[in-house]
C-alpha positions in Angstrom: 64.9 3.5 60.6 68.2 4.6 58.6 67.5 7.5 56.5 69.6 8.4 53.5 69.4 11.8 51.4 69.1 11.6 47.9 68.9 14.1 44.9 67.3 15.3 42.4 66.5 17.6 39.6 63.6 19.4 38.6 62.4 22.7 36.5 62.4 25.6 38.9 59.3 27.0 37.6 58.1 23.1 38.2 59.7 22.7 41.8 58.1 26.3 42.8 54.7 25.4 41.5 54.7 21.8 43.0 55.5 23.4 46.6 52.5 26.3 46.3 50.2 22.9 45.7 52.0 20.9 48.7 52.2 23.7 50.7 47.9 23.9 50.1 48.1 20.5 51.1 50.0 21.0 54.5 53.0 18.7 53.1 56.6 19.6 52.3 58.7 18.3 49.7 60.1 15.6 51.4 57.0 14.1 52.9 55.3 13.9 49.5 57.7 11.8 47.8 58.3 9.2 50.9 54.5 9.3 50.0 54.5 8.2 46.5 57.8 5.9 47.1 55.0 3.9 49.6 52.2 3.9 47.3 54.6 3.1 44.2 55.8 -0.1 46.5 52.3 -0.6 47.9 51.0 -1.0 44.4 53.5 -2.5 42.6 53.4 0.7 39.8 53.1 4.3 39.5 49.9 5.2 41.9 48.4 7.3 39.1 47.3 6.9 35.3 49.9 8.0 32.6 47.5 10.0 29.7 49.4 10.7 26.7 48.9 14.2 24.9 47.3 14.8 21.7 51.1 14.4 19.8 51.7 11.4 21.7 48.7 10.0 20.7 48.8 11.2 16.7 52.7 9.3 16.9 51.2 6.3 18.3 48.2 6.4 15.9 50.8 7.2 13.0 53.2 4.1 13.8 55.7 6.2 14.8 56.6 5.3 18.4 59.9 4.6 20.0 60.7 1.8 21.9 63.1 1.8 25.1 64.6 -1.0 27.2 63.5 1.6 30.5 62.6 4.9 31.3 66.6 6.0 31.6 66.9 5.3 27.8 63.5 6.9 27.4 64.9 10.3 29.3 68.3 10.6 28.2 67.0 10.2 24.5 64.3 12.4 25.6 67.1 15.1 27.2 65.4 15.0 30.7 
């Protein structure tokens, strides 16, 4: 099987705490997202529930939700 590298950013503070939790789990890194790029394809969708916070929630309640064409729009306008 061809293997290609890819990259990506993340919060350093996020990044270290992710790998104490994998490293709990006996998994690296690497072998946890080849796991959720299966299950995302196995499922069809993210292989978790999105909850939205209490703001989140107050927006939507208040009509005052943003709509994006996809989740790029959604995190450049969001700066992530």
């Amino acid at each position: 099987m061809d293997k290609e590298d890819i990259e990506l950013e993340m919060d350093v503070e996020l990044k270290e705490q992710f790998e104490k939790v994998l490293e709990s789990l006996g998994l690296d890194i690497n072998t946890a997202f080849n796991i959720f790029a299966h299950e995302v394809i196995k499922q069809g969708k993210l292989p978790f529930e999105l909850v939205p916070n209490q703001e989140t929630v107050e927006a939507m309640q208040d009509g005052k939700v943003t709509h994006y064409k996809n989740s790029k729009e959604m995190f450049d306008a969001l700066g992530i």
